[in-house]
ChimeraX commands (.cxc) that place a marker at each C-alpha (Angstrom):
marker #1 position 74.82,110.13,13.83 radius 0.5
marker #1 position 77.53,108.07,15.16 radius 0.5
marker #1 position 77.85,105.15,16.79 radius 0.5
marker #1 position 79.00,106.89,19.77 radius 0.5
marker #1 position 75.81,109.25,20.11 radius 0.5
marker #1 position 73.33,106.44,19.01 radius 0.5
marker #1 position 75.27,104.94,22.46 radius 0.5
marker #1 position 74.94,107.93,24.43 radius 0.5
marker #1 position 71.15,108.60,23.22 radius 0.5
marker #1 position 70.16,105.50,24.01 radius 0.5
marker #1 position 71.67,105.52,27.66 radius 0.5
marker #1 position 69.48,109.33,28.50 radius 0.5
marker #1 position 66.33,106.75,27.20 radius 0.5
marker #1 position 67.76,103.63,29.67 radius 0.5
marker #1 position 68.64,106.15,32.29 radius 0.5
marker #1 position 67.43,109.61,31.46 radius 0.5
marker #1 position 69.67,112.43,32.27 radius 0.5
marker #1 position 72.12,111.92,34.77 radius 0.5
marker #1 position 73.06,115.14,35.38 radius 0.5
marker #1 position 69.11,116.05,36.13 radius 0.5
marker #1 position 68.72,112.75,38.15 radius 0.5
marker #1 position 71.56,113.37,40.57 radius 0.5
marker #1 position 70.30,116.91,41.10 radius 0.5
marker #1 position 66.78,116.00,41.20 radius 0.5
marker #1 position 67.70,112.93,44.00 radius 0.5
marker #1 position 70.31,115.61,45.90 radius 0.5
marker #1 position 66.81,117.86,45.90 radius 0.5
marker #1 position 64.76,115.43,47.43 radius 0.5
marker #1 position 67.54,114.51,50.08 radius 0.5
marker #1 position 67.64,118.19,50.99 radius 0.5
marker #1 position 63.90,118.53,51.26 radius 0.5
marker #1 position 63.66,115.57,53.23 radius 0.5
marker #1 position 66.67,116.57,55.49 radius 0.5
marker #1 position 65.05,120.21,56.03 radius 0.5
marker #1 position 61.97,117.99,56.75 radius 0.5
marker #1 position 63.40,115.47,59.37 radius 0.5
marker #1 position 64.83,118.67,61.08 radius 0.5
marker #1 position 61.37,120.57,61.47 radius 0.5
marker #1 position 59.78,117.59,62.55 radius 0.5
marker #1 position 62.28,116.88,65.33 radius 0.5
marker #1 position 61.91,120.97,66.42 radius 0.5
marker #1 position 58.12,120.70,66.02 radius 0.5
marker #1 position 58.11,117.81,68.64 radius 0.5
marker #1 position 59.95,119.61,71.02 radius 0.5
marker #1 position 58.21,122.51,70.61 radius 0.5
marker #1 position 54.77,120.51,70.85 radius 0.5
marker #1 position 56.39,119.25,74.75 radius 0.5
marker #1 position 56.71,122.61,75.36 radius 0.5
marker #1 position 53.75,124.14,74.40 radius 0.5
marker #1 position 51.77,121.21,76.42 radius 0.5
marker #1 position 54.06,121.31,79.97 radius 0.5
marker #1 position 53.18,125.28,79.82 radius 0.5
marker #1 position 49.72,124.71,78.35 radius 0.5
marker #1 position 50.24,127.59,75.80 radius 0.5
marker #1 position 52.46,128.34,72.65 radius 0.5
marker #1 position 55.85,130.15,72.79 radius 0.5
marker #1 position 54.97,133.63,72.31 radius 0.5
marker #1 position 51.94,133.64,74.93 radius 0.5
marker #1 position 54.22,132.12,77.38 radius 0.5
marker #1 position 56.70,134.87,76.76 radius 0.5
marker #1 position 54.20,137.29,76.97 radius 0.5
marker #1 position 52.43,135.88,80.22 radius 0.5
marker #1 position 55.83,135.92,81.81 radius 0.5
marker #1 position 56.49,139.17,80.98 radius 0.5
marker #1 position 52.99,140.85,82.16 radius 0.5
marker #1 position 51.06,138.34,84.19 radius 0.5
marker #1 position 52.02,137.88,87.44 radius 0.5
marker #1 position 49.57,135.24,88.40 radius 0.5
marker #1 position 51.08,133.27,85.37 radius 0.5
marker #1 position 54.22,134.06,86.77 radius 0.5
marker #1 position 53.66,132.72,90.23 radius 0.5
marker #1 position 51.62,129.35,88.49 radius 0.5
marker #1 position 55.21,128.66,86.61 radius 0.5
marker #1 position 57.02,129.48,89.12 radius 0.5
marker #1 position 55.30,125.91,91.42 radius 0.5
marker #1 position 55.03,124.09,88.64 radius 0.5
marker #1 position 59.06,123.94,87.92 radius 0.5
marker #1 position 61.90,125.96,89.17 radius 0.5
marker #1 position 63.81,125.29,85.91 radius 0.5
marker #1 position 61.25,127.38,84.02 radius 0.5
marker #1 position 64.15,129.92,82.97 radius 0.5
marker #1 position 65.75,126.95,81.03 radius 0.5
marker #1 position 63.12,125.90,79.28 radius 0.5
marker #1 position 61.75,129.02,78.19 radius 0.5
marker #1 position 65.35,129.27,77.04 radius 0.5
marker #1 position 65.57,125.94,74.77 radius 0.5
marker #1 position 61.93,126.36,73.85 radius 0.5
marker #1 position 63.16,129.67,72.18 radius 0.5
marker #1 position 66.08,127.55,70.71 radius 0.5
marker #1 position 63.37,125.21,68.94 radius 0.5
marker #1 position 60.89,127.80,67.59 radius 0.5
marker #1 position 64.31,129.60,65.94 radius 0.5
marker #1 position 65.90,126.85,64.90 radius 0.5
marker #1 position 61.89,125.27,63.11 radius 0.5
marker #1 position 62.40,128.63,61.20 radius 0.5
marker #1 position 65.68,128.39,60.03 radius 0.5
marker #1 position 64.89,125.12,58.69 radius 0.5
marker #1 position 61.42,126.36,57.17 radius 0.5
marker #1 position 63.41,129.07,55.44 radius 0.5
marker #1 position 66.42,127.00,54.47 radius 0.5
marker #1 position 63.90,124.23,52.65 radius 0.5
marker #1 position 62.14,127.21,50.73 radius 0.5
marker #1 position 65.51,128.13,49.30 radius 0.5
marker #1 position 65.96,125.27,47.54 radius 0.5
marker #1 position 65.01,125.16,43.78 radius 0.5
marker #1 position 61.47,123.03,42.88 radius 0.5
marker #1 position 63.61,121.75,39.89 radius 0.5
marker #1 position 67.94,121.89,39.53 radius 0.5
marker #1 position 67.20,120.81,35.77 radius 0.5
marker #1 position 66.82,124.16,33.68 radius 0.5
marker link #1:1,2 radius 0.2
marker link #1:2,3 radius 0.2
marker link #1:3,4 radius 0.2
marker link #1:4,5 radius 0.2
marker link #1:5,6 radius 0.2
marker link #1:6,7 radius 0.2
marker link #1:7,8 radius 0.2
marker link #1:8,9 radius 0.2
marker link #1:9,10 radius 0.2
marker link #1:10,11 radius 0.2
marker link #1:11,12 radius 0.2
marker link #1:12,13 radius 0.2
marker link #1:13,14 radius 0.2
marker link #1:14,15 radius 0.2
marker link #1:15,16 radius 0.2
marker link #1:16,17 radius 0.2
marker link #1:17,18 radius 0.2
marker link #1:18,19 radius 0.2
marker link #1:19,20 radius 0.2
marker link #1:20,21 radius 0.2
marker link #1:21,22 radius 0.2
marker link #1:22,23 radius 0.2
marker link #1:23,24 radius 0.2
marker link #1:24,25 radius 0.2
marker link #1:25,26 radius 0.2
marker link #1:26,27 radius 0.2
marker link #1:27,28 radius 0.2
marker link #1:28,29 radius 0.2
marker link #1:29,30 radius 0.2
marker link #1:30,31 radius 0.2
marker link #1:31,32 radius 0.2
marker link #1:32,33 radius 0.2
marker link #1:33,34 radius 0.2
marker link #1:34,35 radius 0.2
marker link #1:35,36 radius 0.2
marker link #1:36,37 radius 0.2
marker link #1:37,38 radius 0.2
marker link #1:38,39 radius 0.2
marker link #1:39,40 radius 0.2
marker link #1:40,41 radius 0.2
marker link #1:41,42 radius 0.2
marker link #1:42,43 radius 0.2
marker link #1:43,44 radius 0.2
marker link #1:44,45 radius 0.2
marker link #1:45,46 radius 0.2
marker link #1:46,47 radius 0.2
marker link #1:47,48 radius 0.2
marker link #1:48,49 radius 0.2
marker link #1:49,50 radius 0.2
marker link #1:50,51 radius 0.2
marker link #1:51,52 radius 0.2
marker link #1:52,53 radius 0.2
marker link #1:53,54 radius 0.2
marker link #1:54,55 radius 0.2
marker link #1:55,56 radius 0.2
marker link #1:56,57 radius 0.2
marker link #1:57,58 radius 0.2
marker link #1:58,59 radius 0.2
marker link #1:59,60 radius 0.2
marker link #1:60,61 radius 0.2
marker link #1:61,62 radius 0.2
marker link #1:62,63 radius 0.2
marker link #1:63,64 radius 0.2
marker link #1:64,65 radius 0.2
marker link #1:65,66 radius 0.2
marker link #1:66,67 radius 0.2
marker link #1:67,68 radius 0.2
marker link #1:68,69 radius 0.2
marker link #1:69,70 radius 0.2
marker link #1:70,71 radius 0.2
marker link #1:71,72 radius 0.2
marker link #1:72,73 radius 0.2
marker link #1:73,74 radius 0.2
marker link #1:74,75 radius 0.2
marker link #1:75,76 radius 0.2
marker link #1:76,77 radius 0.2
marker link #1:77,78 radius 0.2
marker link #1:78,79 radius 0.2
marker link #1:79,80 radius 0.2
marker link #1:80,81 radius 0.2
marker link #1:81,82 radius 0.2
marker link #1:82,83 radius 0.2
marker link #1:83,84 radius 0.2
marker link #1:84,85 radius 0.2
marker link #1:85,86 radius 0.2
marker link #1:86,87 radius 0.2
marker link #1:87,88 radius 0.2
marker link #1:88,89 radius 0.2
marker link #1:89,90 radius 0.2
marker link #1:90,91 radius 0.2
marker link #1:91,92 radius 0.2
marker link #1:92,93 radius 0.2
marker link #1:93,94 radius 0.2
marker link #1:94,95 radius 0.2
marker link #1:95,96 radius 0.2
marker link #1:96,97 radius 0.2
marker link #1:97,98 radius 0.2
marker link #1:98,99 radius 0.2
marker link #1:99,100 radius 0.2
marker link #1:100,101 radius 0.2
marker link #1:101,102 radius 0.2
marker link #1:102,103 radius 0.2
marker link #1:103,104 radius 0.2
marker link #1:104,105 radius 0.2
marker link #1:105,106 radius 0.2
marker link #1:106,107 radius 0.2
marker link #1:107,108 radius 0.2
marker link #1:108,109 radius 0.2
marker link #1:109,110 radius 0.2
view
């Protein structure tokens, strides 16, 4: 072995693999930015969902077929429109996010 490999082998001991450490640390920063983005739609969504006492889809629903819902929203706020609107917007965008952090590989390093 040369002294050049003996250098190299003993830098993947020091350091391990670089090439699996940067992928393994870019990994983590995905997961954790897919993370950080869920939370922040899961808090509005968790506003929502306590304003309109319900979840997303029974609000939807109520709106849709019960008029005495319809008529309670209706006092409560006139700007019930808009936030049925960007409530949608959060429960999508939670999703993507969901879906974009199960795309990414448990391990880069095959």
């Amino acid at each position: 072995m040369s002294a050049k490999e003996k250098a190299n082998n003993k830098k993947k001991r020091l350091f391990g693999d670089v090439e699996r450490v940067v992928k393994d640390a870019l990994r983590a920063y995905l997961v954790e930015q897919c993370q950080h983005r869920i939370g922040q739609a899961a808090a509005k969504i968790e506003a929502y969902n306590q304003k309109y006492e319900c979840d997303y889809h029974n609000f939807k629903q109520s709106v849709q077929s019960d008029e005495d819902f319809l008529i309670k929203i209706e006092a409560q706020t006139s700007l019930w429109e808009e936030d049925a609107m960007e409530w949608e917007y959060w429960v999508e965008e939670k999703q993507t996010w969901q879906d974009r952090r199960e795309t990414i590989p448990q391990s880069y390093y095959l």
